[in-house]
ZADONU-117098 format. One record per atom (N, C-alpha, C): atom name; residue number from 1; residue in one letter; chain; x, y, z. Coordinates in steps of 0.001 Angstrom, whole numbers. Layout:
# ZADONU-117098
<sese->CA, lumdren->NUM, margu->a, nuro->A, c1->X, c2->Y, c3->Z>
...
This chain:
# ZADONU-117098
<sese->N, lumdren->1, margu->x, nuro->A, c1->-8978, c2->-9618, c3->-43108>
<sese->CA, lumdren->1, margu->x, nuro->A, c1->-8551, c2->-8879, c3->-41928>
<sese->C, lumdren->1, margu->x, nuro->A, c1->-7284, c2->-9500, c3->-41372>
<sese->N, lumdren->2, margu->x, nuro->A, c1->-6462, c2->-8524, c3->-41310>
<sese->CA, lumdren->2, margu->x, nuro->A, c1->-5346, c2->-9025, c3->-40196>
<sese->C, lumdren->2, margu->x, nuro->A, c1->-5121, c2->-8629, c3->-38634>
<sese->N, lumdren->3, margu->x, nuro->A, c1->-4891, c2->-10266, c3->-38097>
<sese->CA, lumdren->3, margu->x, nuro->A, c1->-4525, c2->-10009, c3->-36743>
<sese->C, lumdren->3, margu->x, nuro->A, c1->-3564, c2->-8832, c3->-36045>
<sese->N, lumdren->4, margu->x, nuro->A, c1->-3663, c2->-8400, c3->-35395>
<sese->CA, lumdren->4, margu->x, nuro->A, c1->-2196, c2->-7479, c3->-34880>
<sese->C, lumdren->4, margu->x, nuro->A, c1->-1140, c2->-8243, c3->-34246>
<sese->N, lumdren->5, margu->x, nuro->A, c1->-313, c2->-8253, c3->-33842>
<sese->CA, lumdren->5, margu->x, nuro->A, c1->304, c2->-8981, c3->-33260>
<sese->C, lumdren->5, margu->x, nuro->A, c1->723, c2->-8626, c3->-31525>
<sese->N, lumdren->6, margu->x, nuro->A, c1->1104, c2->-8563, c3->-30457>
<sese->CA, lumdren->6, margu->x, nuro->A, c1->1072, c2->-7897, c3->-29352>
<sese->C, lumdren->6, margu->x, nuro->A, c1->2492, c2->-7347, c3->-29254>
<sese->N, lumdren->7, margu->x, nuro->A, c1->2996, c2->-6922, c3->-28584>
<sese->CA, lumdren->7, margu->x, nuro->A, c1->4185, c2->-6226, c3->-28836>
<sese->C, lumdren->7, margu->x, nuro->A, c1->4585, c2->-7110, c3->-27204>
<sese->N, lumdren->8, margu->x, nuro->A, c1->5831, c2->-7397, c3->-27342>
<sese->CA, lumdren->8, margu->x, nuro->A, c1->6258, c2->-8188, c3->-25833>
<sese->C, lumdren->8, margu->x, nuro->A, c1->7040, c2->-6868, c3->-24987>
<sese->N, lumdren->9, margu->x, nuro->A, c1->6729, c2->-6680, c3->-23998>
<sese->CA, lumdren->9, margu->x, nuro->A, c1->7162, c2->-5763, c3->-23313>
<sese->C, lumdren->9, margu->x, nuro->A, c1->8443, c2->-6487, c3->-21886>
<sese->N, lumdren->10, margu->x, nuro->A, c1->9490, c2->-5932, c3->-22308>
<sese->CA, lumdren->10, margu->x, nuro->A, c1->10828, c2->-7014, c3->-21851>
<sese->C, lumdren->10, margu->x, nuro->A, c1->11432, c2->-6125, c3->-20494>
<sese->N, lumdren->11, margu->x, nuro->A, c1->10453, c2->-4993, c3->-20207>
<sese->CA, lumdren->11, margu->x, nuro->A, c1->11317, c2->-4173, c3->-19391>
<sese->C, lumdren->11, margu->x, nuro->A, c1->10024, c2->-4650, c3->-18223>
<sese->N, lumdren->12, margu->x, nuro->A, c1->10789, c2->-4796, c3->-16874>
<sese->CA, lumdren->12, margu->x, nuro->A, c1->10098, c2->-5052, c3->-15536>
<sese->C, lumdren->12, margu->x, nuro->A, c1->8728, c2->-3981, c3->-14994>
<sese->N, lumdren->13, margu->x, nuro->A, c1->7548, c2->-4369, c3->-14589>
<sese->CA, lumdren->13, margu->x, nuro->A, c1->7208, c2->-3151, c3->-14304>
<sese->C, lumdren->13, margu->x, nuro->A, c1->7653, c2->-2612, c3->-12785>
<sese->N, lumdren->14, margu->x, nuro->A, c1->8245, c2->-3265, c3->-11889>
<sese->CA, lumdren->14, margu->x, nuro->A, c1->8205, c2->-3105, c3->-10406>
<sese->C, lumdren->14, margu->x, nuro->A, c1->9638, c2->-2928, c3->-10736>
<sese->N, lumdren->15, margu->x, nuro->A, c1->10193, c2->-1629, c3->-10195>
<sese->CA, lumdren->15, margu->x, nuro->A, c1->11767, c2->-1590, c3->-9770>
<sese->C, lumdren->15, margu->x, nuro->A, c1->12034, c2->-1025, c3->-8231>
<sese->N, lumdren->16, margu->x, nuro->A, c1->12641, c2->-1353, c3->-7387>
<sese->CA, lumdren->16, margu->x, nuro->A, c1->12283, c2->-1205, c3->-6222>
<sese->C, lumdren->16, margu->x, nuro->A, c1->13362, c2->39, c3->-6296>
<sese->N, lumdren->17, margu->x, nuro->A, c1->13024, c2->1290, c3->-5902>
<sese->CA, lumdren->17, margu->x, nuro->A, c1->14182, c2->2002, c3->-5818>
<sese->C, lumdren->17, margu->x, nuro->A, c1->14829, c2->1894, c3->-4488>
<sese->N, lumdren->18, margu->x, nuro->A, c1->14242, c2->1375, c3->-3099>
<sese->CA, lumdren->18, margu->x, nuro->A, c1->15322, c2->1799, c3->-2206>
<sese->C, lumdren->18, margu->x, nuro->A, c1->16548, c2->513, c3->-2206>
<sese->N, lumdren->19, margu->x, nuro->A, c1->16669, c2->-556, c3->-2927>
<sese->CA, lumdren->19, margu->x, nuro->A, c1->17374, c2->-1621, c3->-3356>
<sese->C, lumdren->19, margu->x, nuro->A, c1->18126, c2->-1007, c3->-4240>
<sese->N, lumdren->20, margu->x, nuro->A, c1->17640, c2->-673, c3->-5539>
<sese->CA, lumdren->20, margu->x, nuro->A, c1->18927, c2->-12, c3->-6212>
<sese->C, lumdren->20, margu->x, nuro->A, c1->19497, c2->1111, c3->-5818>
<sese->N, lumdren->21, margu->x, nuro->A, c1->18956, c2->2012, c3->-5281>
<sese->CA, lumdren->21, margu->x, nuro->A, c1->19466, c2->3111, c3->-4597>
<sese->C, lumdren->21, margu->x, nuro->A, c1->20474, c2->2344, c3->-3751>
<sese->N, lumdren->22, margu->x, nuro->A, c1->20350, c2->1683, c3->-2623>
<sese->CA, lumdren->22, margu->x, nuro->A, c1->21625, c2->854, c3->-1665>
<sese->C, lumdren->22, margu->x, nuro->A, c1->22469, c2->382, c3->-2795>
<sese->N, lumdren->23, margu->x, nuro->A, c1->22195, c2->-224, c3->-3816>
<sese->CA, lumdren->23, margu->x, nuro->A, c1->23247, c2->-1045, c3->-4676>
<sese->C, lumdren->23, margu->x, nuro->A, c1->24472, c2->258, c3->-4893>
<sese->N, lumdren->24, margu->x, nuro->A, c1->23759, c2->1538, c3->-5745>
<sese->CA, lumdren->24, margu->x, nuro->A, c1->24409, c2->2239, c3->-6260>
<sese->C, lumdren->24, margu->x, nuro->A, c1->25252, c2->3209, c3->-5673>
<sese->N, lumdren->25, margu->x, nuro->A, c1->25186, c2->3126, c3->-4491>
<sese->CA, lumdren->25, margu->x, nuro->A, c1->26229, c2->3933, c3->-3103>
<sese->C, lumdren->25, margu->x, nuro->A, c1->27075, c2->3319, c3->-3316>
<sese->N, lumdren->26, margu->x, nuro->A, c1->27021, c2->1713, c3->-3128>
<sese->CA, lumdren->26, margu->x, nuro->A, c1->28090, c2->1383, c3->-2822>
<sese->C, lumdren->26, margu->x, nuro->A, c1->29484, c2->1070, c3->-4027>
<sese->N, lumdren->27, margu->x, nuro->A, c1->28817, c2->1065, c3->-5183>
<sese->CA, lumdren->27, margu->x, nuro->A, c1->29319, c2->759, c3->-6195>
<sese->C, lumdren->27, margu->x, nuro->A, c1->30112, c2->2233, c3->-6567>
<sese->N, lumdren->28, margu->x, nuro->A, c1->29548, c2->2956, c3->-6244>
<sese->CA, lumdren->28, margu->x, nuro->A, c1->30578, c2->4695, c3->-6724>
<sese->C, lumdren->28, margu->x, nuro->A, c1->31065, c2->4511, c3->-5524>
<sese->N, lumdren->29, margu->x, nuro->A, c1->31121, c2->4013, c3->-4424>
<sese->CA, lumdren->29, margu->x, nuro->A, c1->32113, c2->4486, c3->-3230>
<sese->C, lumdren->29, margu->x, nuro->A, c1->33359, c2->3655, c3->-3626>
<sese->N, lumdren->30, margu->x, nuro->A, c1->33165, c2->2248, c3->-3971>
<sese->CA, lumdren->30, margu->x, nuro->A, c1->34138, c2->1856, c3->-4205>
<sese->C, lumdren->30, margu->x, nuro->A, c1->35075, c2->2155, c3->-5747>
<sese->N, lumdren->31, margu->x, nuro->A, c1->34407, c2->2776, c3->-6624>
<sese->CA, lumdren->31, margu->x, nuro->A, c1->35155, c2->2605, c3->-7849>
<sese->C, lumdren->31, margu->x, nuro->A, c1->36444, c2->4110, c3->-7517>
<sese->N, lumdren->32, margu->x, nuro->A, c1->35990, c2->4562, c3->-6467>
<sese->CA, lumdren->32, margu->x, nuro->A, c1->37095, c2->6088, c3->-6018>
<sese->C, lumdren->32, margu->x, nuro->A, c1->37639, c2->5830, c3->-5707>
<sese->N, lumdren->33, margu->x, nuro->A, c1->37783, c2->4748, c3->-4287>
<sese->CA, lumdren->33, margu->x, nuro->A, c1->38794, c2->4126, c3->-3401>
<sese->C, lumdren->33, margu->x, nuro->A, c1->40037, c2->3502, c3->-3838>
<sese->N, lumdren->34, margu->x, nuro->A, c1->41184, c2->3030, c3->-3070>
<sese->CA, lumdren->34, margu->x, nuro->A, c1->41973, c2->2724, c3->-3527>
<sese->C, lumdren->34, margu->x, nuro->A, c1->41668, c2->1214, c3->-3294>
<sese->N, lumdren->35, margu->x, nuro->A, c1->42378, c2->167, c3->-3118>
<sese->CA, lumdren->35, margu->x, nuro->A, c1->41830, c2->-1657, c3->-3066>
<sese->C, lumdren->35, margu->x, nuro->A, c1->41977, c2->-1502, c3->-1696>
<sese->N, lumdren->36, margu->x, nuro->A, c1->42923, c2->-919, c3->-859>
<sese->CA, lumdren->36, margu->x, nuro->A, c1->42436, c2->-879, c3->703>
<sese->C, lumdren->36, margu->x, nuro->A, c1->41286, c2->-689, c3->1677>
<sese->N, lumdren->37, margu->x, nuro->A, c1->41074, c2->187, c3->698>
<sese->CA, lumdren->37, margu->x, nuro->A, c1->39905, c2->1298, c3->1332>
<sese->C, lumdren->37, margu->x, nuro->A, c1->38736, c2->690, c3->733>
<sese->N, lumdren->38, margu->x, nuro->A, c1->38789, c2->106, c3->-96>
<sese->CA, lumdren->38, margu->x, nuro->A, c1->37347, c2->-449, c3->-767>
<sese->C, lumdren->38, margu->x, nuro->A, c1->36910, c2->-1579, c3->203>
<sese->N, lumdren->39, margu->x, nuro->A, c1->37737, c2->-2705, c3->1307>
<sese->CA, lumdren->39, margu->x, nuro->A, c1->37390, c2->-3791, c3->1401>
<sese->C, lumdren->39, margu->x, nuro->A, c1->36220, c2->-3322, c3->2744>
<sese->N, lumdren->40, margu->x, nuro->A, c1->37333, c2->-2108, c3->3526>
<sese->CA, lumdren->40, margu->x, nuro->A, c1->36223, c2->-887, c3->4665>
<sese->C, lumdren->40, margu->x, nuro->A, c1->35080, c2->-739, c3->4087>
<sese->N, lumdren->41, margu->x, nuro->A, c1->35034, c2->112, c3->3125>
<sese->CA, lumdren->41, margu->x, nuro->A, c1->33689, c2->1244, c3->2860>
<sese->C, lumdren->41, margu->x, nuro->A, c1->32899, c2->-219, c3->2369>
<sese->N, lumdren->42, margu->x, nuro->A, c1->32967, c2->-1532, c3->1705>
<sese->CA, lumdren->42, margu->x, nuro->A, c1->32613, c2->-2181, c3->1655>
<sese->C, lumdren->42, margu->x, nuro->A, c1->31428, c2->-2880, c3->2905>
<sese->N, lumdren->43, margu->x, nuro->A, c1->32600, c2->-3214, c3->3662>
<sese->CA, lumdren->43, margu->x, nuro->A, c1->31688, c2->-3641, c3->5093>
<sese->C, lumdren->43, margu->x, nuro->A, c1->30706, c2->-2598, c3->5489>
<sese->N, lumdren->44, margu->x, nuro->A, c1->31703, c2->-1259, c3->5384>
<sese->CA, lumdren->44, margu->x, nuro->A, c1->30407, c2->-463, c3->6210>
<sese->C, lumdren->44, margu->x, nuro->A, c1->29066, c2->84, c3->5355>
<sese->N, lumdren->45, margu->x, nuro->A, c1->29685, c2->-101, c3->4222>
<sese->CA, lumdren->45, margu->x, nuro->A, c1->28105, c2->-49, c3->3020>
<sese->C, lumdren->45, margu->x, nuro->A, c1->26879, c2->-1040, c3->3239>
<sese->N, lumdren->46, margu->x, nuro->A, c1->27686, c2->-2306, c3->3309>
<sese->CA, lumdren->46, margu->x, nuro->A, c1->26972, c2->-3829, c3->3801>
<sese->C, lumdren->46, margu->x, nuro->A, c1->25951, c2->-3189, c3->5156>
<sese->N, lumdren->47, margu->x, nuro->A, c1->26878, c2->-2442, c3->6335>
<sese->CA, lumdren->47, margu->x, nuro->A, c1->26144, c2->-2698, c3->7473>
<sese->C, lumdren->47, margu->x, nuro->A, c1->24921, c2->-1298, c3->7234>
<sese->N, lumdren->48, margu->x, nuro->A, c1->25488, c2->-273, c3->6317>
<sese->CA, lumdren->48, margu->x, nuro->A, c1->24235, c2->570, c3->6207>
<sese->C, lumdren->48, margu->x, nuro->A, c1->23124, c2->321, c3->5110>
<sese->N, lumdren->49, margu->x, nuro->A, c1->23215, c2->-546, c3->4689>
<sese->CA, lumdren->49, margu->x, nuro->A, c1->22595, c2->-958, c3->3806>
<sese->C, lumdren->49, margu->x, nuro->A, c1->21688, c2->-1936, c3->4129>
<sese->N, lumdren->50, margu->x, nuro->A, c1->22003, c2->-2481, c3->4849>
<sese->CA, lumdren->50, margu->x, nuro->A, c1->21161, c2->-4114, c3->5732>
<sese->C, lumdren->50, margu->x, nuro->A, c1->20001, c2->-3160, c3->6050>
<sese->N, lumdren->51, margu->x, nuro->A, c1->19724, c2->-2399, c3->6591>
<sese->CA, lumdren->51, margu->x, nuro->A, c1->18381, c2->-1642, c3->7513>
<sese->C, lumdren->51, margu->x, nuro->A, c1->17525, c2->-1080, c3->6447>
<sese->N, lumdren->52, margu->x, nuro->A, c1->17909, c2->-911, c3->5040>
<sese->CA, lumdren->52, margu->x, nuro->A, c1->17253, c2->168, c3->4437>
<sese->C, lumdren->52, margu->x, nuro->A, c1->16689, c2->-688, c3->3214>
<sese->N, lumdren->53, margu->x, nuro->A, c1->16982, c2->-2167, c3->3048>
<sese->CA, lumdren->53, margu->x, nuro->A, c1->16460, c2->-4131, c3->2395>
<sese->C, lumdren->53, margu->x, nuro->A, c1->15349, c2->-4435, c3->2979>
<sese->N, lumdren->54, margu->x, nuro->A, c1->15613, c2->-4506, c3->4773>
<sese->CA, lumdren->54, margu->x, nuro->A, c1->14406, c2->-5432, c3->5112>
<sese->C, lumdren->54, margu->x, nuro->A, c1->13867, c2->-4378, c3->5769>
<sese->N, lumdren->55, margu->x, nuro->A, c1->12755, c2->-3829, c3->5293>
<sese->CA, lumdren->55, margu->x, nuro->A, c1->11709, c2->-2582, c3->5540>
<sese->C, lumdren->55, margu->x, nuro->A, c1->10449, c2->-3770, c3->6178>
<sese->N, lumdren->56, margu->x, nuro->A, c1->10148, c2->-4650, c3->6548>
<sese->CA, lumdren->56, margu->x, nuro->A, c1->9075, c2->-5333, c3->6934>
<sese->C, lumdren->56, margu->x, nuro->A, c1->8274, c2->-5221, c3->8177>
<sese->N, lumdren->57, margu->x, nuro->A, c1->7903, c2->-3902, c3->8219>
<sese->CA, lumdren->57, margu->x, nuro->A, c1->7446, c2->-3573, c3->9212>
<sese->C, lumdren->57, margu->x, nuro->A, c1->5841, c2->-3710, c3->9463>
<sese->N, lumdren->58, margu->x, nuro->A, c1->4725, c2->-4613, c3->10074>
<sese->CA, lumdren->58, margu->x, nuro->A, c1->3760, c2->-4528, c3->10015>
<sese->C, lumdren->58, margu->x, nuro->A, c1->2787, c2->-4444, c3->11147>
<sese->N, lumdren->59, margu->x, nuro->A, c1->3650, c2->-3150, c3->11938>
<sese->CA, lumdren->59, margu->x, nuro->A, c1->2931, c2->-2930, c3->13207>
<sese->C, lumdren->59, margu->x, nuro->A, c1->1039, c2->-2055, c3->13236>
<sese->N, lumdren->60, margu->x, nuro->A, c1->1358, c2->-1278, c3->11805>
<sese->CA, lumdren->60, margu->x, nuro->A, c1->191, c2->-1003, c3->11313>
<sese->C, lumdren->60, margu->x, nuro->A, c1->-640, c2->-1461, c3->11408>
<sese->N, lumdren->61, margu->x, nuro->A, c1->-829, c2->-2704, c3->10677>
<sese->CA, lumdren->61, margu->x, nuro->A, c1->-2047, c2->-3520, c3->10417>
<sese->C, lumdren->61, margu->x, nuro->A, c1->-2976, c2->-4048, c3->11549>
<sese->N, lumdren->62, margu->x, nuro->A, c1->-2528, c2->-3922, c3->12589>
<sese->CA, lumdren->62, margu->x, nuro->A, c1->-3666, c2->-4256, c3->13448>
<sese->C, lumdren->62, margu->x, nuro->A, c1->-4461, c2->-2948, c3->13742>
<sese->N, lumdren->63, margu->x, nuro->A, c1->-3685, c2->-1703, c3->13997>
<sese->CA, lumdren->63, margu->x, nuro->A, c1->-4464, c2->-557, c3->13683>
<sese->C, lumdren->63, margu->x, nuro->A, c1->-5760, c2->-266, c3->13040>
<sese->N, lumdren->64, margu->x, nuro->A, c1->-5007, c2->-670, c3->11923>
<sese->CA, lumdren->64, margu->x, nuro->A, c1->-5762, c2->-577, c3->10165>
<sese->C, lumdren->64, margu->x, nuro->A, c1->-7320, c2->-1720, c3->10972>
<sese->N, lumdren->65, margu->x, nuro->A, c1->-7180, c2->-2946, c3->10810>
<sese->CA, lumdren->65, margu->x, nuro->A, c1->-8117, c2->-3763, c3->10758>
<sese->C, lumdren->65, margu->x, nuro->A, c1->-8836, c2->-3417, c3->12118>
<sese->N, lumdren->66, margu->x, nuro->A, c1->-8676, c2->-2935, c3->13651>
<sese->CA, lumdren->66, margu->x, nuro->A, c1->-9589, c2->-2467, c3->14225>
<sese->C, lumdren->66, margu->x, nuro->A, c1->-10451, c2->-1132, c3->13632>
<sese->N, lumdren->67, margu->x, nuro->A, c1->-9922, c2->-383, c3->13122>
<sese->CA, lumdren->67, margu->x, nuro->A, c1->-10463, c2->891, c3->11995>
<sese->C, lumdren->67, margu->x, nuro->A, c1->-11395, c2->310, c3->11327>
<sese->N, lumdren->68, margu->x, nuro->A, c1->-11249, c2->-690, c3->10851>
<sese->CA, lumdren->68, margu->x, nuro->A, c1->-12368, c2->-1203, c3->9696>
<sese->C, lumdren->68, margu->x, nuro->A, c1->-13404, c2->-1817, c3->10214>
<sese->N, lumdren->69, margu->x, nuro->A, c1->-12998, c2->-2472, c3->11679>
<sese->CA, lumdren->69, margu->x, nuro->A, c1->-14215, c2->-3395, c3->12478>
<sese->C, lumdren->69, margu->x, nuro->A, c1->-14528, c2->-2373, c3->12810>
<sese->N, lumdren->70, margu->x, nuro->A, c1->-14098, c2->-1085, c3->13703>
<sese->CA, lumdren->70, margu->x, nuro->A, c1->-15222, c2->60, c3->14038>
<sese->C, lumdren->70, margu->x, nuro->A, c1->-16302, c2->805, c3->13166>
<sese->N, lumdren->71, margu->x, nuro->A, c1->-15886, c2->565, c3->11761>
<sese->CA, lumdren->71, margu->x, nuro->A, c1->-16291, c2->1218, c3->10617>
<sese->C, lumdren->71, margu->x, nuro->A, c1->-17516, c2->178, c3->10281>
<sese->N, lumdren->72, margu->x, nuro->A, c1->-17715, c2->-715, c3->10513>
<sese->CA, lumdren->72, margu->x, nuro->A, c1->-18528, c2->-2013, c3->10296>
<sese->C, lumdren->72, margu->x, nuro->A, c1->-19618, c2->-1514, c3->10834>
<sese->N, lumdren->73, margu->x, nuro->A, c1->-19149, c2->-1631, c3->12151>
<sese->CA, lumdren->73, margu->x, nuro->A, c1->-20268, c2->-2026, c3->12907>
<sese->C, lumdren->73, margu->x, nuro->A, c1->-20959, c2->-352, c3->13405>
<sese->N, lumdren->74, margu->x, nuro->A, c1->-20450, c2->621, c3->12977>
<sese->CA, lumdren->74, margu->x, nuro->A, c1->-20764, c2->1956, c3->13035>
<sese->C, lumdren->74, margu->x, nuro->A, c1->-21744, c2->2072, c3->11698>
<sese->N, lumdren->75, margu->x, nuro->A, c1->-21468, c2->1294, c3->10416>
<sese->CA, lumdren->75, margu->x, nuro->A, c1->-22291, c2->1398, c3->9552>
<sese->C, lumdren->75, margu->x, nuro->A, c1->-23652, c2->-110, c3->9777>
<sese->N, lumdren->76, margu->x, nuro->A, c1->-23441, c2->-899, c3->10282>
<sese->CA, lumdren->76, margu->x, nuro->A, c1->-24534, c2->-1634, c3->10970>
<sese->C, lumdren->76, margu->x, nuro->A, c1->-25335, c2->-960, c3->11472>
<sese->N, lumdren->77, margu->x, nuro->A, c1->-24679, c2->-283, c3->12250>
<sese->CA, lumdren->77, margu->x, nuro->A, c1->-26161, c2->727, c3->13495>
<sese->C, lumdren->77, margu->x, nuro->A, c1->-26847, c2->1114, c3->13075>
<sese->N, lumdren->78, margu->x, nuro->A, c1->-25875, c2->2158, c3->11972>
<sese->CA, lumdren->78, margu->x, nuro->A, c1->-26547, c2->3131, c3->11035>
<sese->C, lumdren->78, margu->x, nuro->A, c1->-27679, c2->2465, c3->10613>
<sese->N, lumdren->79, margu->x, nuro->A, c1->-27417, c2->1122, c3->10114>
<sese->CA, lumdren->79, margu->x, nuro->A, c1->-28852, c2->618, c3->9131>
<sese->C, lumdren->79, margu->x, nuro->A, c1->-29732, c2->72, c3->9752>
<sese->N, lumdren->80, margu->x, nuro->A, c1->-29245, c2->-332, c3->11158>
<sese->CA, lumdren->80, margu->x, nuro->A, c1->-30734, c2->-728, c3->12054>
<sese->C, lumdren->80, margu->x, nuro->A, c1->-31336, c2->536, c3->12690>
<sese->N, lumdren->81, margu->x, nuro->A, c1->-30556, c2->2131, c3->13031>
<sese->CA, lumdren->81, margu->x, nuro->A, c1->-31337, c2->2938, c3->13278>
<sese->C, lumdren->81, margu->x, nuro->A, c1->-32161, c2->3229, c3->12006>
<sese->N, lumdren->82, margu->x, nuro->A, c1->-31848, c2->2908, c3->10905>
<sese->CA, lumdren->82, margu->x, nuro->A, c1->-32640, c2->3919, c3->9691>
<sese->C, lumdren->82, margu->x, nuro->A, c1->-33812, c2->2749, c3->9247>
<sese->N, lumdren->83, margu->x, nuro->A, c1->-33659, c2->1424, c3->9748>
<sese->CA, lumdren->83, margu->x, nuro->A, c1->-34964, c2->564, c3->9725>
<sese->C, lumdren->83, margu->x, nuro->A, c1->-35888, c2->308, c3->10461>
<sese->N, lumdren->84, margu->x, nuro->A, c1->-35497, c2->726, c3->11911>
<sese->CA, lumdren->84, margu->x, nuro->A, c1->-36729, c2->1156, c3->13181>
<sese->C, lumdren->84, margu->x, nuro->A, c1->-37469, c2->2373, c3->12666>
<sese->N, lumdren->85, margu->x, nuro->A, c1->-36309, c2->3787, c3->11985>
<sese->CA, lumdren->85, margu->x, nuro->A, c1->-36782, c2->4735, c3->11627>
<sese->C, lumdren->85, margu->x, nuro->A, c1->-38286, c2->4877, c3->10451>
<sese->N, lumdren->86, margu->x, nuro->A, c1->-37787, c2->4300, c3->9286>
<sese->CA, lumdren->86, margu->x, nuro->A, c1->-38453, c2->4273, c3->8253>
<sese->C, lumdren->86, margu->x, nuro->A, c1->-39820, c2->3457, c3->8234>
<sese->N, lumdren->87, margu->x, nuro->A, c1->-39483, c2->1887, c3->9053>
<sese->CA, lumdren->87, margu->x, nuro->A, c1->-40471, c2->656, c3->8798>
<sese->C, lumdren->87, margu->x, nuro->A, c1->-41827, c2->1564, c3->9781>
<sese->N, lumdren->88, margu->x, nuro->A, c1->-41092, c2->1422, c3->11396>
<sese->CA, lumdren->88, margu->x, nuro->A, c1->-41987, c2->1577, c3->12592>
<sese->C, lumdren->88, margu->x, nuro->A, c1->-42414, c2->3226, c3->12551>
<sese->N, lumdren->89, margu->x, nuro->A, c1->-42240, c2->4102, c3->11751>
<sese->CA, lumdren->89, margu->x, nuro->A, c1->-42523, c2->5445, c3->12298>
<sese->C, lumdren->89, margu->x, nuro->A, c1->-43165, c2->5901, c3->10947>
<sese->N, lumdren->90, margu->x, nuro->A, c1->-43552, c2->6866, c3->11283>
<sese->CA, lumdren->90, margu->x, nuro->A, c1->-44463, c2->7489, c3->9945>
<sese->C, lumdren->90, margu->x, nuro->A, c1->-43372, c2->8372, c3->8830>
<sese->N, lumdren->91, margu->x, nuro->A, c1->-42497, c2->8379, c3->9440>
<sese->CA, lumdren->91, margu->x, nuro->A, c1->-41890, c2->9128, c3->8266>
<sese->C, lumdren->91, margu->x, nuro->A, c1->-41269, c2->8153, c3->7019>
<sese->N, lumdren->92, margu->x, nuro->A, c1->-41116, c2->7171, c3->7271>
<sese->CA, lumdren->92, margu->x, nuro->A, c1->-41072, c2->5737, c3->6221>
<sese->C, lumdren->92, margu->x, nuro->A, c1->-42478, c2->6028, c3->4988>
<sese->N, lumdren->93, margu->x, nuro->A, c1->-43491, c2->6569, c3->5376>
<sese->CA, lumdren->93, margu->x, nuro->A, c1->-44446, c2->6293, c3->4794>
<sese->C, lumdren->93, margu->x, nuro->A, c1->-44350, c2->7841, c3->3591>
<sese->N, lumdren->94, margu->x, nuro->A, c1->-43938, c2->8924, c3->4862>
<sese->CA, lumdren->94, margu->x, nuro->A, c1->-44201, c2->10455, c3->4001>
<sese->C, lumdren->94, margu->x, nuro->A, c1->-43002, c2->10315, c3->3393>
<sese->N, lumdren->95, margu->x, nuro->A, c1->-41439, c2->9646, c3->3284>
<sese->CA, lumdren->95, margu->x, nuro->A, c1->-40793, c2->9589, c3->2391>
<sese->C, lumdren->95, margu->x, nuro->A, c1->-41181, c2->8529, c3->1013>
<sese->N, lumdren->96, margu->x, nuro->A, c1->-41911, c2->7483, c3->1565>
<sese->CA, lumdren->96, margu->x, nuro->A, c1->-42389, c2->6621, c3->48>
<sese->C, lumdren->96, margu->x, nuro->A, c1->-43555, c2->7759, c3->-501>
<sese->N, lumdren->97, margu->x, nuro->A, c1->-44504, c2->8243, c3->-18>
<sese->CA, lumdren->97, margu->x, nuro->A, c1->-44917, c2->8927, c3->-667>
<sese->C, lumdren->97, margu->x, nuro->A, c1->-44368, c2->10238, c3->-1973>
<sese->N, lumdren->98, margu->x, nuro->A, c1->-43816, c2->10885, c3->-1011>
<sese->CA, lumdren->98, margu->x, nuro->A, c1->-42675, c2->11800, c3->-1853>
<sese->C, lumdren->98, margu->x, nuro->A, c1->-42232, c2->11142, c3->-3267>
<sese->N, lumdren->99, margu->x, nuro->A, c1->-41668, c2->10301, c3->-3117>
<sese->CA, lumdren->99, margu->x, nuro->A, c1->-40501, c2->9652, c3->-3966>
<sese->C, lumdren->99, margu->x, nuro->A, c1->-41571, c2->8620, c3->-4986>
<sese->N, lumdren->100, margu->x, nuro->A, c1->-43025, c2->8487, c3->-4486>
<sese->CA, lumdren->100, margu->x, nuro->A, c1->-44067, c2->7660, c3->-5626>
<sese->C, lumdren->100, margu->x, nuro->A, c1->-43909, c2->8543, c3->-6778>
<sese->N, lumdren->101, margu->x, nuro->A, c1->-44297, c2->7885, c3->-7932>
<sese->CA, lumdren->101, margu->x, nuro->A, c1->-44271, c2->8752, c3->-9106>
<sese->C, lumdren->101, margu->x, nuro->A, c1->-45438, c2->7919, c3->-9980>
């Protein structure tokens, strides 16, 4: 029997498009321009470009994680109402019955 061998895969899997997207504005703005005009559209590529790099916005997440503590403890209840239900009341008993085989 022969081994296979793995094939090396050389291409990135993560390409960030809004990074190359900013790269590639600025690179066709300047290859039109004349050397004057390139050193402008330059700066002002730089300054529209700065806002659209650092996306680090994580005002969300506290949102998010009270959502999940309400979700907790909404499914807690749930399981202490359905264990007063089942243990202490008779219908605990006519559902084990049902479900005996």
């Amino acid at each position: 029997m022969r081994a296979m061998a793995k094939k090396k895969n050389t291409a990135k899997k993560h390409k960030f498009k809004h990074v190359e997207a900013a790269g590639a504005t600025a690179v066709v703005a300047t290859a039109t321009e004349s050397p004057a005009a390139m050193g402008a559209s330059l700066q002002s590529s730089a300054r529209s470009v700065a806002p659209a790099v650092s996306t680090r916005d994580f005002s969300y997440v506290s949102s998010d994680l009270r959502r999940i503590g309400v979700m907790a403890v909404a499914l807690v209840g749930v399981e202490l109402v359905l264990y007063f239900v089942l243990v202490h009341t008779s219908v605990g008993a006519s559902i084990y019955n049902l479900v005996k085989v």
